[in-house]
N, C-alpha and C positions, 0 to 999 in steps of 0.2 A: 661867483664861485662858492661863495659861505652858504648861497640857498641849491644849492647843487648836493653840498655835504651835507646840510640838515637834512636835505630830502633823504640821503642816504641813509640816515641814520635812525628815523623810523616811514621806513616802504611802504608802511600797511595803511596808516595815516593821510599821506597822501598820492595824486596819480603819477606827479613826475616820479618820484623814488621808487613806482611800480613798474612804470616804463624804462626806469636808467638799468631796474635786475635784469627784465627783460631782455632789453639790447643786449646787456652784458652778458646772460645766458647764452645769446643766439651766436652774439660774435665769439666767444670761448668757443664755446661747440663746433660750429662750425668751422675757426681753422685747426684747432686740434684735429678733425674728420678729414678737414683737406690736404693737413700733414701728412698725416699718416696715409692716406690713400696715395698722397703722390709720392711720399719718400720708400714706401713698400713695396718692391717690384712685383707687379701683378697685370696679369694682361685684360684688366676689367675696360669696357668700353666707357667712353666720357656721361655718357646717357645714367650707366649703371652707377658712375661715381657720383653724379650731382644727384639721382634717387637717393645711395645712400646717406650722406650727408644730410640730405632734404630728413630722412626719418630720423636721425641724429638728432637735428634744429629741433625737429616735433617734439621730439618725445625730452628732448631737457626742455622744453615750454611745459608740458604736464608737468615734470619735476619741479620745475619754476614753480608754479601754480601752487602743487601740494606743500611745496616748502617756505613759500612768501604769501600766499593769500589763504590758504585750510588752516 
């Protein structure tokens, strides 16, 4: 657990603390996207919903990027 935290604690240093942002970017994003898509009554098709989410995941991976590795 204590090398889990140090890794948190500087990201850029090493690869795990760059992959635990990551996950945590992707799992955030994506069910905040899957809340709000299923809690919001809308008649969007399932197809449309996992696209949109899918550009959600993507695009805070770029914000990941700019804000943990630039």
């Amino acid at each position: 657990m204590t090398t889990l935290i140090e890794s948190m604690e500087t990201p850029v240093d090493n690869l795990l603390g760059l992959f635990l942002y990551a996950a945590l970017f992707i799992l955030i994003t994506g069910l905040i996207m899957s809340l709000l898509l299923h809690f919001i009554p809308n008649s969007l098709s399932r197809t449309l919903k996992s696209f949109i989410v899918g550009i959600a995941v993507f695009s805070s991976l770029f914000f990941w990027w700019y804000l943990i590795v630039v």
